[in-house]
Kinemage of the C-alpha trace (Angstrom):
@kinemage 1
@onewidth
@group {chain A} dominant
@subgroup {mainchain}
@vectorlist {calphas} color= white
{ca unk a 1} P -3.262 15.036 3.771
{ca unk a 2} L -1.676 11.737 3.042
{ca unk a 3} L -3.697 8.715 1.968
{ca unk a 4} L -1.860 5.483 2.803
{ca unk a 5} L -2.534 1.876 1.268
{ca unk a 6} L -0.824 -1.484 1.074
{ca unk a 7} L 0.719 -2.782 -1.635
{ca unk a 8} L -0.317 -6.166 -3.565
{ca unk a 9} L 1.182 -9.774 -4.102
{ca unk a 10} L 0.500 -9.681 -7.772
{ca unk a 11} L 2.611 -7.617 -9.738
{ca unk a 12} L 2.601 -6.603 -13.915
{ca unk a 13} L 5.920 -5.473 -15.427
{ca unk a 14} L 4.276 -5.304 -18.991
{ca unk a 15} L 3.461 -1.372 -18.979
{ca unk a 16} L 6.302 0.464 -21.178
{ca unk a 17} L 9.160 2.232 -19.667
{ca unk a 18} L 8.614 6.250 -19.134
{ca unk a 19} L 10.984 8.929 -18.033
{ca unk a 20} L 8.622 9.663 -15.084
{ca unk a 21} L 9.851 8.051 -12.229
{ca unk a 22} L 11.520 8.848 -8.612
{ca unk a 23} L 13.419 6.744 -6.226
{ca unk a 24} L 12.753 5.172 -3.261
{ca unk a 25} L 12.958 7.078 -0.072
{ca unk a 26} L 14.588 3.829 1.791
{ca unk a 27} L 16.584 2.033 -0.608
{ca unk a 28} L 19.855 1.266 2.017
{ca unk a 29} L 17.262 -0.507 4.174
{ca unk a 30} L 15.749 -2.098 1.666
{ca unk a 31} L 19.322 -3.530 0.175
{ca unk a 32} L 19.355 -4.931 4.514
{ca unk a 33} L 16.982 -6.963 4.053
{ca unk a 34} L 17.763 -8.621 0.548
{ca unk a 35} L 20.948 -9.210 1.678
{ca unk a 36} L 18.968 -11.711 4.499
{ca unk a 37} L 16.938 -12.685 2.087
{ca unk a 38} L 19.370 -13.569 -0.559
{ca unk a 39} L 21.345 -16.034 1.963
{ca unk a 40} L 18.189 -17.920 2.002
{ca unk a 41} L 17.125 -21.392 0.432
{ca unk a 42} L 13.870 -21.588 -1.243
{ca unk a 43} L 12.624 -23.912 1.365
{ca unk a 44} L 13.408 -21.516 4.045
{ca unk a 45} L 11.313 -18.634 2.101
{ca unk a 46} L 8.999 -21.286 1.813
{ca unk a 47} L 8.759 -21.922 5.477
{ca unk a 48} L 9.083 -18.485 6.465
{ca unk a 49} L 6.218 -16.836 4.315
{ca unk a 50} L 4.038 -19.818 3.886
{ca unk a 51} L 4.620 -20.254 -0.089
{ca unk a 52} L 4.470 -22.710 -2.284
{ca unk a 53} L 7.628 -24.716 -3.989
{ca unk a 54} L 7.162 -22.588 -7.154
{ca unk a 55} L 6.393 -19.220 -5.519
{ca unk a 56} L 9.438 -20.090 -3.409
{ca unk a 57} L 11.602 -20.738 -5.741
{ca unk a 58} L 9.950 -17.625 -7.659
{ca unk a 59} L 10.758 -15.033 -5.002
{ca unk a 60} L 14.214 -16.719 -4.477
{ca unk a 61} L 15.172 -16.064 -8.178
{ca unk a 62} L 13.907 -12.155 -7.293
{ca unk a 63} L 15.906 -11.642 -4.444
{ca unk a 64} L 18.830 -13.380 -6.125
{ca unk a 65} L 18.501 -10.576 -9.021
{ca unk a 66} L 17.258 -7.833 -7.063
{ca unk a 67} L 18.787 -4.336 -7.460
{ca unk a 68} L 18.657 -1.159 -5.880
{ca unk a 69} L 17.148 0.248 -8.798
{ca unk a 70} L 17.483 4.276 -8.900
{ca unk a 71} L 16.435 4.293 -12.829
{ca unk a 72} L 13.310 3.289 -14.833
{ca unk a 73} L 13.939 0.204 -16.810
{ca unk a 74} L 12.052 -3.473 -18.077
{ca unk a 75} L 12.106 -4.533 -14.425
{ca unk a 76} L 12.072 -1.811 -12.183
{ca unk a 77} L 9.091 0.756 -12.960
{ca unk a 78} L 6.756 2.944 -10.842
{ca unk a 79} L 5.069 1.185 -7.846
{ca unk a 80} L 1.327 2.844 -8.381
{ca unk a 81} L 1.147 1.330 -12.056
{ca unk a 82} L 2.690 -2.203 -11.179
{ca unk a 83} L 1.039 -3.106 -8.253
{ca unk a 84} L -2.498 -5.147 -8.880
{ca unk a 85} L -5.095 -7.021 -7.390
{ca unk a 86} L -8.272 -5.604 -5.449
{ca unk a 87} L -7.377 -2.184 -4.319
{ca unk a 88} L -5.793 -1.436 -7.330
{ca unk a 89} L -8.845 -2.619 -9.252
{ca unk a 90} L -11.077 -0.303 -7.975
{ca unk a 91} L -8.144 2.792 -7.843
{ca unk a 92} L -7.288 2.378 -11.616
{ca unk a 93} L -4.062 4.054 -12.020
{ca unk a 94} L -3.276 3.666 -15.563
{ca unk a 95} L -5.998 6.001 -16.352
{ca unk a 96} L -4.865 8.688 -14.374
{ca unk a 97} L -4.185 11.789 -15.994
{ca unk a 98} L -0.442 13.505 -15.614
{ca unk a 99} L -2.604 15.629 -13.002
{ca unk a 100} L -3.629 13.014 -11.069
{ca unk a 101} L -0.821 11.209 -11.137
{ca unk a 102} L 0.844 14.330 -9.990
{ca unk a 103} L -1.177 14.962 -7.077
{ca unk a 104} L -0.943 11.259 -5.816
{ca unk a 105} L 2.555 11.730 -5.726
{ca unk a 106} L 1.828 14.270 -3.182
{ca unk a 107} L -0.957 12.570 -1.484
{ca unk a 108} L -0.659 8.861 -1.660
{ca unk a 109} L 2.296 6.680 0.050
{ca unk a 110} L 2.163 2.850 -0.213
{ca unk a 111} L 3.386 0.963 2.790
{ca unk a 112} L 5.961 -1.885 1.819
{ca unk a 113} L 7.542 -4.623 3.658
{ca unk a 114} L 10.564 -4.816 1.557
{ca unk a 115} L 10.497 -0.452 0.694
{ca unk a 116} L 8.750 0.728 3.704
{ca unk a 117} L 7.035 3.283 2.348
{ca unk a 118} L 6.729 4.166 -1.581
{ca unk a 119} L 5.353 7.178 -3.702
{ca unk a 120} L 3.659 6.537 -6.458
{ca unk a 121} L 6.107 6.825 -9.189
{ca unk a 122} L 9.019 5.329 -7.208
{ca unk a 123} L 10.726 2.610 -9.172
{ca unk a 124} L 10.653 -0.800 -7.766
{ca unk a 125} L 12.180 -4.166 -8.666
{ca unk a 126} L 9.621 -7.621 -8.600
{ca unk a 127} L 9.883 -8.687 -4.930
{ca unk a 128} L 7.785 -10.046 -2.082
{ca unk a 129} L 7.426 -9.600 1.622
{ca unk a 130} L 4.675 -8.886 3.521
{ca unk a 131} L 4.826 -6.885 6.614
{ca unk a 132} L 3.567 -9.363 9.068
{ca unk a 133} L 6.854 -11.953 7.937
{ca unk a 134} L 8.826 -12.573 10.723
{ca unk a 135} L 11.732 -12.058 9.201
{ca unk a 136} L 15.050 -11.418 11.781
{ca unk a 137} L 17.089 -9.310 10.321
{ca unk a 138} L 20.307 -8.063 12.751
{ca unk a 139} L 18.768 -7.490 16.276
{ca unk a 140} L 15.168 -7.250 14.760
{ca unk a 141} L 12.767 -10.317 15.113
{ca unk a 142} L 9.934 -8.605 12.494
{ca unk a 143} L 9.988 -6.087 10.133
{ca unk a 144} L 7.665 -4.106 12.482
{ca unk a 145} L 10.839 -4.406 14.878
{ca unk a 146} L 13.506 -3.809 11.687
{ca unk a 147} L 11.353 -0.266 10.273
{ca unk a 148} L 10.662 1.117 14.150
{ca unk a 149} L 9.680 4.206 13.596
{ca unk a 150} L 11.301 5.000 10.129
{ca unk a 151} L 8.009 5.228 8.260
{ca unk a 152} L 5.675 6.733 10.773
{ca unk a 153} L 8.209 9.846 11.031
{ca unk a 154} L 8.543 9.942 7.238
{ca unk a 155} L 4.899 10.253 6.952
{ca unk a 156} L 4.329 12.662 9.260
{ca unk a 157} L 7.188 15.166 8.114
{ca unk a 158} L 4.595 15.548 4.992
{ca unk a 159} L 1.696 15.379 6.811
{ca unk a 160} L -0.605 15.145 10.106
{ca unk a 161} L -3.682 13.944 8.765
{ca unk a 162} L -3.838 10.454 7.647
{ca unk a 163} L -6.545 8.933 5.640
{ca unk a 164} L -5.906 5.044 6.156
{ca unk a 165} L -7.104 2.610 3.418
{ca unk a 166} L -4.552 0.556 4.672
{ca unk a 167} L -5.032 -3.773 5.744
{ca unk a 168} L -4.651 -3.783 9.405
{ca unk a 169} L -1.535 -5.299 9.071
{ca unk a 170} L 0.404 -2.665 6.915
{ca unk a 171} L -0.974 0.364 8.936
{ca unk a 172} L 0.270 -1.306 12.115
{ca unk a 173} L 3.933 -0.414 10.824
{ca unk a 174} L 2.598 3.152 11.453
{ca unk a 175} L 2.790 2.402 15.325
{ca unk a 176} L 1.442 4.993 17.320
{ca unk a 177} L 0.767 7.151 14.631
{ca unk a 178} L -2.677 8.327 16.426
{ca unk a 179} L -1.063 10.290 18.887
{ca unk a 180} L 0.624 12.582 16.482
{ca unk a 181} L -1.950 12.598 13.623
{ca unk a 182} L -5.135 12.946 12.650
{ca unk a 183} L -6.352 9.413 10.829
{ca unk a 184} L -9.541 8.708 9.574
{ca unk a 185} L -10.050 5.339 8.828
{ca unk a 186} L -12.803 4.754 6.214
{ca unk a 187} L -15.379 1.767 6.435
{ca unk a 188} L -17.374 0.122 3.778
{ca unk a 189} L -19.993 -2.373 4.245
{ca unk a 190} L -22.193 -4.382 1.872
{ca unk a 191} L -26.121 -5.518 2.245
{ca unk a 192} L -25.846 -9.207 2.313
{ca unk a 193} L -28.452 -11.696 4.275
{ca unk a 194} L -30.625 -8.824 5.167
{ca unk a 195} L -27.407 -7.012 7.054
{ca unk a 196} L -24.666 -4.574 6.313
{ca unk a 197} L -21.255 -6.069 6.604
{ca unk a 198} L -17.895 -5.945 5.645
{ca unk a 199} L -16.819 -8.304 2.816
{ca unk a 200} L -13.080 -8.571 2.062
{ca unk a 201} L -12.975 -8.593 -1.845
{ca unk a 202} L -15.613 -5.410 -1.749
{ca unk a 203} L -13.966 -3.452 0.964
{ca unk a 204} L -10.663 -4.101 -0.576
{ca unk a 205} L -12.010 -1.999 -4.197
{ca unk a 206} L -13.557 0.089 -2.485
{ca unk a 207} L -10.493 1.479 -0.517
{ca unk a 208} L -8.922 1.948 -4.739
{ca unk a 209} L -11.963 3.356 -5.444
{ca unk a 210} L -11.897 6.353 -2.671
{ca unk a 211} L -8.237 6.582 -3.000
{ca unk a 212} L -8.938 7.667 -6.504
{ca unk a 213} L -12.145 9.582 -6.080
{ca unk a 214} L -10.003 11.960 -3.486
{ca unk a 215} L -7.102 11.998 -6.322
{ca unk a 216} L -9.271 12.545 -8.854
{ca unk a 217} L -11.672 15.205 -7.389
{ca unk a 218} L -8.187 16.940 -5.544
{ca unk a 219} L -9.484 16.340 -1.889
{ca unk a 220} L -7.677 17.958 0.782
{ca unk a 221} L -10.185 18.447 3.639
{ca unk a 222} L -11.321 15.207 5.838
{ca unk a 223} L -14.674 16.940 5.929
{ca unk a 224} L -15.463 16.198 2.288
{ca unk a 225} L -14.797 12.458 2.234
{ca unk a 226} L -18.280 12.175 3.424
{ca unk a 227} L -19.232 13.173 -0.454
{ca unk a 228} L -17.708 10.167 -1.405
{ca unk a 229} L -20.137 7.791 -3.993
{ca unk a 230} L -18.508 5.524 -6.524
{ca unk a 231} L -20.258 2.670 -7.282
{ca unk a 232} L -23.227 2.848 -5.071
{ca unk a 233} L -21.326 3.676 -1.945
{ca unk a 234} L -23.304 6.349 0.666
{ca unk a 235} L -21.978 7.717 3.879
{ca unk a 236} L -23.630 6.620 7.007
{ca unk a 237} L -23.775 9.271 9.448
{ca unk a 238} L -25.989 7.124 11.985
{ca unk a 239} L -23.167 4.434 11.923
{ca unk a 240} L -20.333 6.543 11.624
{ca unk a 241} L -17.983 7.825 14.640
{ca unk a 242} L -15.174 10.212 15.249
{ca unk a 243} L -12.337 9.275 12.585
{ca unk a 244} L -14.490 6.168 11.398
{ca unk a 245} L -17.171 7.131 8.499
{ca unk a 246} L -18.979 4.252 7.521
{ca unk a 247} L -19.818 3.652 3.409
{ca unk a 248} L -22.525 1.432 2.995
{ca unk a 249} L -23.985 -0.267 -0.711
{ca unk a 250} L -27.230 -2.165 -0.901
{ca unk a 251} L -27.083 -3.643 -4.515
């Protein structure tokens, strides 16, 4: 079983340097497309990923300095710990004991525009690039285009059951990965205005917080992730379907 997520735009280089790390499954690809990106002005990042002046200029500075780091040092460290924001909220990685942390390096791959796909203690440098930026690169017009089928067949030579707690827009780099694999794509819903519904910041925490429920409990059946219930979270078997359980909270 392989739980997939997507990565986050805000990243935190402050945690200390360990000797636990691994490298990047894709690194020559990923050296393709900073070598695009490096020939690039910070007004043309700007244009081309919707950024501000100082976020453009930012990123530019990162691509200018970026490596293809196969070591653990002040700025390239595991992905799992440096990544932040919502999902990573809720999944709370620098708690994880060296047994969890071991079996999400078994279980959990993080999609990436810039590294495809990432275990948890692969080293990466400060970047950015989503994977909806239509970024030509060669004969590609996308990244969707420029990874094909790269990370979908990575995926699947570990596994063919897919628990996606992925954005729509990272697990769409997976292609056709439904005809191949079992996915199960969790759903979770909030009361609000006298109606369940999905809101973004909530769903977003709560796809960290099953993510590390299944790490921390060692799931490996699809049948048990109906047992899921952090933070007030129930399965709904009456709106549930095949491959799409349904979470809901009422506060």
């Amino acid at each position: 079983m392989i739980i997939v997520l997507s990565p986050a735009k805000t990243l935190d280089y402050s945690i200390p340097v360990s000797d636990a790390h691994t490298v990047p499954q894709f690194l020559s690809q990923s050296s393709k497309l900073i070598k695009t990106l490096k020939a690039k002005e910070p007004k043309d990042i700007a244009s081309l990923m919707g950024l501000s002046d100082k976020l453009a200029t930012l990123n530019f500075d990162r691509y200018q300095s970026w490596k293809a780091s196969k070591k653990e040092n002040d700025s390239a460290k595991p992905a799992l710990l440096v990544f932040k924001g919502d999902v990573y909220q809720g999944l709370q990685a620098e708690t994880f004991s060296k047994g969890d942390m071991n079996f999400a390096q078994k279980h959990l791959r993080i999609l990436s525009g810039l590294y495809g796909s990432l275990k948890p203690l692969d080293v990466i440098n400060p970047y950015r690039l989503e994977m909806g930026t239509k970024l030509k690169v060669s004969n590609t017009n996308n990244l969707y285009e420029f990874w094909g089928n790269d990370i979908k067949d990575g995926i699947l030579k570990e596994s063919k059951v897919i628990i996606n707690l992925a954005s729509v827009e990272y697990f769409k780099a997976l292609g056709n990965i439904e005809n191949d694999a079992d996915v199960i794509s969790p759903v979770f819903k909030d009361y609000k205005n006298s109606q369940y519904k999905i809101i973004s910041f909530y769903a977003k925490k709560a796809r960290g917080l099953m993510a590390r429920w299944i790490i921390q409990n060692r799931i490996k059946k699809t049948k048990d992730l109906i047992n899921f219930d952090l933070d007030g979270y129930k399965y709904s078997k009456a709106e549930s379907s095949l491959g799409t359980p349904v979470f809901l909270r009422k506060s």
